[in-house]
C-alpha positions as CSV (number, residue, x, y, z in Angstrom):
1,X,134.0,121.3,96.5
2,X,131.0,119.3,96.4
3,X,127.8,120.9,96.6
4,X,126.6,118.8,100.0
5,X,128.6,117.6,103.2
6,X,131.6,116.1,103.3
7,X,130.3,113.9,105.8
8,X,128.2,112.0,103.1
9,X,131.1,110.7,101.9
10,X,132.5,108.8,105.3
11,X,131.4,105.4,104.0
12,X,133.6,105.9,101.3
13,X,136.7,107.2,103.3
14,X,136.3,104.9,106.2
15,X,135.6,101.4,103.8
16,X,139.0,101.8,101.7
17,X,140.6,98.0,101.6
18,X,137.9,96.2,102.2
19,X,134.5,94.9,100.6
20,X,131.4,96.3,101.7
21,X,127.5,94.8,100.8
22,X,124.8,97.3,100.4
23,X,121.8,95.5,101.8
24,X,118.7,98.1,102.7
25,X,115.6,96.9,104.7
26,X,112.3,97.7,103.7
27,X,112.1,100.4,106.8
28,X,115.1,102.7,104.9
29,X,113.1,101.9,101.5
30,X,110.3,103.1,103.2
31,X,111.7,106.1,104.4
32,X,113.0,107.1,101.1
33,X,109.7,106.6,99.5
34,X,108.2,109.0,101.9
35,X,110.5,112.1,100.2
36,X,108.0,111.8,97.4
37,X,105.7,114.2,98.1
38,X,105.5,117.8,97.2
39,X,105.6,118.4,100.9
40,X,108.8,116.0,101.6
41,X,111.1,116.4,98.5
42,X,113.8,118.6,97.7
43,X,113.6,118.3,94.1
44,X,112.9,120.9,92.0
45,X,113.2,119.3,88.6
46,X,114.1,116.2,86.5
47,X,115.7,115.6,83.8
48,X,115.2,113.3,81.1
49,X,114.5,112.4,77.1
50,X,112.1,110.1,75.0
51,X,114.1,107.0,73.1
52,X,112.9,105.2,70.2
53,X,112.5,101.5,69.1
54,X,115.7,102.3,67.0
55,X,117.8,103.5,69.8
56,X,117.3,107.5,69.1
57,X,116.9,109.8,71.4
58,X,114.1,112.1,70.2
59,X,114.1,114.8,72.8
60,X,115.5,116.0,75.9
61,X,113.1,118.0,78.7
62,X,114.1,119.3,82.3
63,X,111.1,120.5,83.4
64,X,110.8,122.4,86.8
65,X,108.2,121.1,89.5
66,X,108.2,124.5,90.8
67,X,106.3,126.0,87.7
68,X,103.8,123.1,87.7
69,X,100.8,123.0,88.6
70,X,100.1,120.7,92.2
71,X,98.3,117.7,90.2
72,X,101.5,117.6,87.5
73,X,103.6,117.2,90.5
74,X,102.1,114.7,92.2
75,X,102.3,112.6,89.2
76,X,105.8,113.1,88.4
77,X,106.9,112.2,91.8
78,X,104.5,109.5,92.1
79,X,105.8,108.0,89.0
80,X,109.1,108.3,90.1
81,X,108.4,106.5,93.9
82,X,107.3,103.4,91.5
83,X,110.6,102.9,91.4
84,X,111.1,102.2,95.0
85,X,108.2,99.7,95.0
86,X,107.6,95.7,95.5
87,X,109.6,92.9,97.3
88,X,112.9,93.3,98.7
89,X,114.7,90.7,96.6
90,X,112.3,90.2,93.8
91,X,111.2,94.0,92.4
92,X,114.2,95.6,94.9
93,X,117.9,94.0,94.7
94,X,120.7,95.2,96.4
95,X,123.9,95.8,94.0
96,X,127.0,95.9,95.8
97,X,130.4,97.6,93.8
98,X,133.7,96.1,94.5
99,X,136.0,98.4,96.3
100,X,138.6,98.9,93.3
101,X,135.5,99.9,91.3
102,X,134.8,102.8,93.8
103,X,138.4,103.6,93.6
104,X,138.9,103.8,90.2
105,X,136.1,102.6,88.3
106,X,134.4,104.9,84.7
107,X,130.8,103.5,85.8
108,X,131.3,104.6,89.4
109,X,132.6,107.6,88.6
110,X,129.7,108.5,86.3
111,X,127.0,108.2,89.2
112,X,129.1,110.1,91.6
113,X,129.6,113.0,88.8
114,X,125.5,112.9,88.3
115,X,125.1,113.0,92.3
116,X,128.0,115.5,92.9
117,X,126.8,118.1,90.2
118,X,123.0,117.7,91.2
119,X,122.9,116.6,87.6
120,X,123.5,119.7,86.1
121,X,127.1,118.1,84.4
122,X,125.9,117.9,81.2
123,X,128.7,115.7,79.7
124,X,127.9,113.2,82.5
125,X,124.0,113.2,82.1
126,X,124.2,112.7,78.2
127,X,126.8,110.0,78.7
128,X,124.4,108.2,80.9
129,X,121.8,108.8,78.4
130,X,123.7,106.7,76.0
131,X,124.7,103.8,78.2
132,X,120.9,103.2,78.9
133,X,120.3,103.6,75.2
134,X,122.7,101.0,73.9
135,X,121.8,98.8,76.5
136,X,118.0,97.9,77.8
137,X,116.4,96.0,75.7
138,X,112.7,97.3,75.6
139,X,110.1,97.1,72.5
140,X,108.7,100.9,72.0
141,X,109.1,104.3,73.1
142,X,110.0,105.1,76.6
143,X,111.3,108.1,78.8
144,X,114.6,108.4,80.8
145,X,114.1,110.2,83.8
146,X,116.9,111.5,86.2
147,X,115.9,113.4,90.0
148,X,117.9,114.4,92.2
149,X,116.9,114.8,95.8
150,X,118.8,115.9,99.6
151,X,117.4,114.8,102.2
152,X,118.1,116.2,105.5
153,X,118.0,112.7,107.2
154,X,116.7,112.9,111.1
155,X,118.7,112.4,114.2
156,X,117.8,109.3,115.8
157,X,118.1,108.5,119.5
158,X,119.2,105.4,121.0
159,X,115.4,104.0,121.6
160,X,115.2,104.4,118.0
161,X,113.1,107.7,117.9
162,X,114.3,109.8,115.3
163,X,113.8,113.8,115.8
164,X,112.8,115.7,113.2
165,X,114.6,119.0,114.8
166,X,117.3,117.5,115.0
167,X,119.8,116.0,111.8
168,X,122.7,113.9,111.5
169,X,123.8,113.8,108.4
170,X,122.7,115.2,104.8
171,X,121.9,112.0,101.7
172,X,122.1,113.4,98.7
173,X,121.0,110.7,95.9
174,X,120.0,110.2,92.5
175,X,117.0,108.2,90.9
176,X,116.4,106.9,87.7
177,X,113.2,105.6,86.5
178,X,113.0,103.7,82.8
179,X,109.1,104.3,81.7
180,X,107.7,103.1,78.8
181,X,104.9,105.3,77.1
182,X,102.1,104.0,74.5
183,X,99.5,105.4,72.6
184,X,96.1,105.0,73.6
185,X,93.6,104.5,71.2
186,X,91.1,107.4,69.6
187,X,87.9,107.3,71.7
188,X,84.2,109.1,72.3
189,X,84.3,111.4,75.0
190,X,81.2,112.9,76.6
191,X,81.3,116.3,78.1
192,X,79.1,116.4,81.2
193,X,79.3,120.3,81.5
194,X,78.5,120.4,77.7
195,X,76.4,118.3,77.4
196,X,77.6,117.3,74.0
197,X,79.9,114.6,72.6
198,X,83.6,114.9,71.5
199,X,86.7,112.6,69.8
200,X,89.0,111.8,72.0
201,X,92.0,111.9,70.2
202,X,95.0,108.8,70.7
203,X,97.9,110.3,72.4
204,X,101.3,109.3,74.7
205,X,100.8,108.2,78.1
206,X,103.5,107.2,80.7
207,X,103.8,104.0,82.2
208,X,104.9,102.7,85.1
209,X,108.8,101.9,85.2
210,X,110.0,99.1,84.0
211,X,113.6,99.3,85.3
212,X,115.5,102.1,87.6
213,X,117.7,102.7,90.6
214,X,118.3,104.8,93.5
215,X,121.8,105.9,94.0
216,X,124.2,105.6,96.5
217,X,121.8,102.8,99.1
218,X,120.7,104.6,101.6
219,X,122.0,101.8,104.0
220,X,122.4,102.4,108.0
221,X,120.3,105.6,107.8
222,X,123.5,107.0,105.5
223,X,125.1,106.9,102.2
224,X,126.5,104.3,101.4
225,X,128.8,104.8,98.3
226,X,129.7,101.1,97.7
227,X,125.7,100.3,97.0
228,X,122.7,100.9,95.0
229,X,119.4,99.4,95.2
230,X,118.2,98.4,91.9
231,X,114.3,98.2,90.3
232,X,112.5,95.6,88.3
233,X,109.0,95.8,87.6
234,X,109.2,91.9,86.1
235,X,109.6,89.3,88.1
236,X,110.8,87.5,85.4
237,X,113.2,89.9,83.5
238,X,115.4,92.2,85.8
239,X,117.5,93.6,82.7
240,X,121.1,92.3,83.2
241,X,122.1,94.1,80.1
242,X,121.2,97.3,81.7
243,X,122.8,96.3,84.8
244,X,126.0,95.4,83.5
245,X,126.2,98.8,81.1
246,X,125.8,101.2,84.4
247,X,127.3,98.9,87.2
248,X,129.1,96.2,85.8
249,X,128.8,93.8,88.5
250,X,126.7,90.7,88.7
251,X,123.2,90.6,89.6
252,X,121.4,88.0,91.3
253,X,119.0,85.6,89.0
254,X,115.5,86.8,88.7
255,X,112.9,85.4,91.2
256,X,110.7,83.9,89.2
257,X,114.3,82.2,88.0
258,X,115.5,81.2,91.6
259,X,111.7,79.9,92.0
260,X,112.1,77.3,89.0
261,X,115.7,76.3,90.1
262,X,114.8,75.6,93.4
263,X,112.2,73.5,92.2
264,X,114.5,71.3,90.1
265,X,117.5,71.2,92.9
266,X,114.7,69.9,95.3
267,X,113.0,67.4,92.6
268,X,116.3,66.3,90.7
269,X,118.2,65.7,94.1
270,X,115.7,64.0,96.2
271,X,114.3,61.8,93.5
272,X,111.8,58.9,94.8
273,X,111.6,60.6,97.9
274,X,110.6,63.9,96.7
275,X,106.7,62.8,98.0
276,X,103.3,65.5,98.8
277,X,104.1,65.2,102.4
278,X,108.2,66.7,101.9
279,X,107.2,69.7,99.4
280,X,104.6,70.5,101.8
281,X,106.8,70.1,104.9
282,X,109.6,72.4,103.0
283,X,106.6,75.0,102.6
284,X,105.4,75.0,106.0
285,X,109.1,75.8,107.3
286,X,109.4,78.1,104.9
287,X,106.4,80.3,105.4
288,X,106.4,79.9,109.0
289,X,109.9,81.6,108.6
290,X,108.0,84.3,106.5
291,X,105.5,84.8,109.1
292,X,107.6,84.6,111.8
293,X,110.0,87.5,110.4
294,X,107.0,89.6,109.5
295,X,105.1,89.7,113.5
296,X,108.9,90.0,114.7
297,X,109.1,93.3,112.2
298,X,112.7,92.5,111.8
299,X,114.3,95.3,109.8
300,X,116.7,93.2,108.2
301,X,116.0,90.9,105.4
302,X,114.8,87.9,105.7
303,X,116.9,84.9,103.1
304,X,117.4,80.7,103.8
305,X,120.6,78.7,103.5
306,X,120.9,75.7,102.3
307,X,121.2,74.3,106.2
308,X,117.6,75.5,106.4
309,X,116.2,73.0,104.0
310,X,118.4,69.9,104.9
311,X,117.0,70.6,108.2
312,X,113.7,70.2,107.0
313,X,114.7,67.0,104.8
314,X,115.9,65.2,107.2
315,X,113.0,65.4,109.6
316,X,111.2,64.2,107.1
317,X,112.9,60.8,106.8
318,X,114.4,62.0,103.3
319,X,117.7,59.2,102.6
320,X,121.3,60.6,103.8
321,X,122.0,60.0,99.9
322,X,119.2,62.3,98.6
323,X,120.1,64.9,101.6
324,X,123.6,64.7,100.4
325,X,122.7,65.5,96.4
326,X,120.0,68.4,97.6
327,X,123.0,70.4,99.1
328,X,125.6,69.2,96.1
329,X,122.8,70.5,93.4
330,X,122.0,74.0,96.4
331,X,125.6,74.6,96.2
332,X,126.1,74.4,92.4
333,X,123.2,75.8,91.0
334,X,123.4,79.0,93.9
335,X,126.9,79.2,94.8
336,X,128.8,77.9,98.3
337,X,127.5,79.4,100.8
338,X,124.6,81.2,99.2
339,X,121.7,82.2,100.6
340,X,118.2,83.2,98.9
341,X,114.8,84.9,100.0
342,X,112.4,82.2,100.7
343,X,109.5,84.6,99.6
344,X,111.2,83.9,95.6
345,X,110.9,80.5,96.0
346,X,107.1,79.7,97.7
347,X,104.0,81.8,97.8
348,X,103.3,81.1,101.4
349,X,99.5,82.1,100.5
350,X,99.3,79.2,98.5
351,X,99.8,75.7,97.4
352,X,99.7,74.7,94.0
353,X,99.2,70.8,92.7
354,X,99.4,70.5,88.7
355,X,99.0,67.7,86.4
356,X,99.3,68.7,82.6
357,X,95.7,69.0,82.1
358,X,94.4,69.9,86.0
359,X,96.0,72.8,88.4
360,X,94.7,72.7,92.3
361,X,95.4,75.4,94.4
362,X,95.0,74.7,98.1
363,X,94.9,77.1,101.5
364,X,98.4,76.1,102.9
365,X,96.5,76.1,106.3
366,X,94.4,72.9,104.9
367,X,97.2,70.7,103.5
368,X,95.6,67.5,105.3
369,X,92.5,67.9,103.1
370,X,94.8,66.2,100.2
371,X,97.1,62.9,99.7
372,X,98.3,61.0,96.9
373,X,97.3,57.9,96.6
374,X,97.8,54.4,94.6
375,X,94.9,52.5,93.6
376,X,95.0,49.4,91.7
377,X,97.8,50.3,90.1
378,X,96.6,53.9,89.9
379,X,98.1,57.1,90.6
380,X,95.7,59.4,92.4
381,X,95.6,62.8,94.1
382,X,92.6,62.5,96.4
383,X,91.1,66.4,97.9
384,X,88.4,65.7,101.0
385,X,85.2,67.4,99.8
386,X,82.7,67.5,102.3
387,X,80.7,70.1,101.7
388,X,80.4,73.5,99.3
389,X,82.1,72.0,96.5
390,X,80.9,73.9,93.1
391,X,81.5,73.7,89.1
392,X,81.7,76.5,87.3
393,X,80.3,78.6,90.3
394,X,77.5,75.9,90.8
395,X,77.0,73.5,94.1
396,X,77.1,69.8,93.5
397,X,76.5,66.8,95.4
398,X,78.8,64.0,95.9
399,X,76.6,60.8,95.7
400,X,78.1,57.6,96.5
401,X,77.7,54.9,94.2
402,X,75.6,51.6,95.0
403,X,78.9,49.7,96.0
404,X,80.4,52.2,98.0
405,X,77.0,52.3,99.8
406,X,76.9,48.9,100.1
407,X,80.9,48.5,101.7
């Protein structure tokens, strides 16, 4: 038997036959995140080992939170709640197995055999060791490390209340945090007490992680054995080797990647008619949508469709033709159907006009305060600049000229 409650395992049971998609909102993130602290978690030690450039493991510790000291803990676990940090689709991506690889699946079956044992299976923790090894790319030394937490998870009422007296189900889960650690350089050190002055010598220090996972999602407030929520500290770089060597499944593009094909979709498709005034009407919608979501304090996620930005296309006079090729290009470079987070694709806190040698940045608020303009042949991006305009942190004036005096 399996050292926690059956019950854990009734997503499981009940899903047989059919897909299910793990999708956790920031609340249940948030609620997780909240286990570390000495006062909240149930874990009582983590395992883990120290890789080399050349793919070696070097050591192996499990070290026991109970026999640290207070200050030792509160690093471990708050190195380890890293990896529950950032955006919901851009740090934190849901990863959804198929059902046949929850039925019969080897990388399935490793997780649950790390989970069920409370990672004390040693065969199971030093195979995982190995798929990590001969899989992540990263330059350097870094640490593996495994915890293993229970968390007695609240009842909660139908108003929404949750009662701490009260539980409804035990969520027993496993973490995994990929840290890199670097040498620091020697350095002089002066002892206050002392009064005197010392070397300090260069030594290993952890980093934050640059990849990890929770397993199962905690998804509905339960376990959800069909889901994990994966960690990327990059927007740029979400490791699909790593993914693929303990999930096999597909993950989404990174953000920064979604960002950069949305941009060509909407430039490529629309053509001519991709002007200032529709990139900044596409914005608007799209951070209104942002902001709209956030004062709501929806729980679920918030992600567009390609429906959302015809929508805005065609409101702003964009040709049927160039309408048409925006959702051709959406549904080829995304998928049918797909939809995406509009927080990977704008920074709603900004808007950015670039030429290869100048870069504005404009309040979002104050788009009217710039146009693009033709003069005498001339292409032109003109910014309103009335007053408290500066160079280099220094306030200029704006002088007309004789002739523009003179008009």
């Amino acid at each position: 038997m399996p050292p926690f409650p059956a019950r854990s395992g009734v997503a499981l049971l009940i899903s047989i036959g059919k897909e299910v998609e793990s999708k956790m909102n920031e609340k249940e993130v948030a609620e997780i995140r909240r286990r570390f602290r000495p006062q909240q978690t149930n874990i009582t030690k983590i395992r883990g080992c120290c890789v080399n450039g050349r793919r070696e493991i070097l050591s192996e510790f499990s070290p026991s939170l109970a026999l640290m000291d207070e200050a030792e803990t509160e690093k471990f676990l708050a190195i380890l709640k890293k990896t529950l940090s950032g955006t919901l689709g851009k740090n934190l991506i849901d990863l959804s197995f198929a059902t046949q690889q929850v039925v019969s699946g080897e990388e399935h079956k490793l997780l649950m055999k790390l989970r069920s044992s409370l990672l004390e299976d040693e065969e199971a923790v030093h195979a995982f060791y190995e798929k990590i090894v001969q899989s992540i790319e990263i330059e350097g030394t870094y640490l593996i490390l495994l915890a293993c937490d229970r968390y007695d998870v609240p009842y909660r009422g139908k108003d929404g209340e949750s009662l701490e007296d009260a539980s409804s189900e035990m969520f027993t889960y496993i973490l995994c945090s990929i840290c890199p650690i670097k040498l620091t350089k020697p350095a002089l050190s002066y002892q206050v007490a002392e009064n005197e002055f010392h070397n300090l010598r260069e030594d290993w220090l952890v980093s934050a992680p640059e990849a990890g996972f929770l397993f199962p999602a905690f998804d509905g407030h339960c376990a959800n054995l069909y889901g994990a929520l994966y960690y990327t500290k990059s927007a740029s770089q979400n490791h699909p080797e790593l993914i693929d060597s303990i999930f096999r499944v597909e993950p989404p593009a990174p953000a920064d990647e979604q960002r950069e094909s949305f941009q060509s979709v909407l430039a490529e498709s629309l053509e001519k008619d991709c002007s200032l005034d529709v990139v900044q009407a596409v914005h608007s919608k799209l951070s209104a949508l942002i902001a709209d979501h956030k004062a709501n304090k929806e729980e679920e996620p918030l992600s567009i469709s390609r429906e959302t930005v015809r929508q805005v296309l065609s409101s702003c006079d964009v040709a049927e033709e160039h309408v048409a090729a925006f959702e051709q290009k959406y549904e080829e470079t995304f998928g049918e159907g797909a939809e995406i987070r509009p927080q990977n694709i704008i920074n709603p806190k900004q808007l950015e006009v670039c030429t290869p040698d100048v870069t504005i940045r404009v309040n979002p608020e104050r788009g009217d305060l710039i146009e693009t303009r033709v003069l005498n042949g001339i292409k032109y991006i003109l910014i309103r600049a009335d007053e408290g305009v500066e160079v280099n942190g220094v306030n200029i004036h704006i002088t007309p000229t004789e002739e523009e005096t003179q008009a």
